[in-house]
N, C-alpha and C positions, 0 to 999 in steps of 0.2 A: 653493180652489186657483186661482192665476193663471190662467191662460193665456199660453203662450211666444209665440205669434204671434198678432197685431189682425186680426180680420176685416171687411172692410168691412160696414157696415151697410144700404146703399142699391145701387140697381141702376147709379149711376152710379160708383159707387166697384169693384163688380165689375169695370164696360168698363174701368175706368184699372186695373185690378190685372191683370187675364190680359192687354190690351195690354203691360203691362209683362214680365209672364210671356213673352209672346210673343218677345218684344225678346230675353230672355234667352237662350230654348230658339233662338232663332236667330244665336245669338253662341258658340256651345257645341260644341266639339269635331267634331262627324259632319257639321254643317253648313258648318264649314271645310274639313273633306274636301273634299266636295263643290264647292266654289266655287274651292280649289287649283289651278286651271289654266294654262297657257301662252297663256291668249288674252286678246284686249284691247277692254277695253268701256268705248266714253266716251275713247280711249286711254288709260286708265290699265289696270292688270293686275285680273285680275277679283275678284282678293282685296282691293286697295283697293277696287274700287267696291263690293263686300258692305262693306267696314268703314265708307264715306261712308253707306252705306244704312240702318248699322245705328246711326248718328251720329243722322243725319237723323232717323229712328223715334223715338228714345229721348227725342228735343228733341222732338216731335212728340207724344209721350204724355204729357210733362208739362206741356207747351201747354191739351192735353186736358183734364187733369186739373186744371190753375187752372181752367179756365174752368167746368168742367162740378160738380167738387164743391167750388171757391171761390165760386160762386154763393147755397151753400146758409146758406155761412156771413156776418153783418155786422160790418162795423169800428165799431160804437156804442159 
């Protein structure tokens, strides 16, 4: 029988998976709550600057992620 979901095999592929996990659970309903406010950070509203942050992050893990499990594999 298959398997529905690929598990990483290595411990660098774990860091790029729950990074990414991470990215998710904080893009996610209870933590927009939370950032919802009337104040202003960076001057922008604080909900843009979670959503630049949460840009940022996601470009950032797979920056990670070339480098760290694109290493393992060659272009021969």
């Amino acid at each position: 029988m298959r398997r529905p979901i690929v598990l990483p095999t290595s411990w660098k592929g774990w860091i790029v998976s729950s990074g990414f996990l991470l990215v998710i659970v904080a893009g996610v309903w209870p933590m927009i709550g939370w950032v919802n406010r009337a104040t202003l950070v960076f001057g922008v509203p604080a909900l843009v600057a979670w959503s630049y942050l949460i840009i940022f992050s996601c470009c950032a893990i797979m920056v990670l992620g070339n480098r760290l499990v694109g290493e393992d594999e060659s272009d021969d």
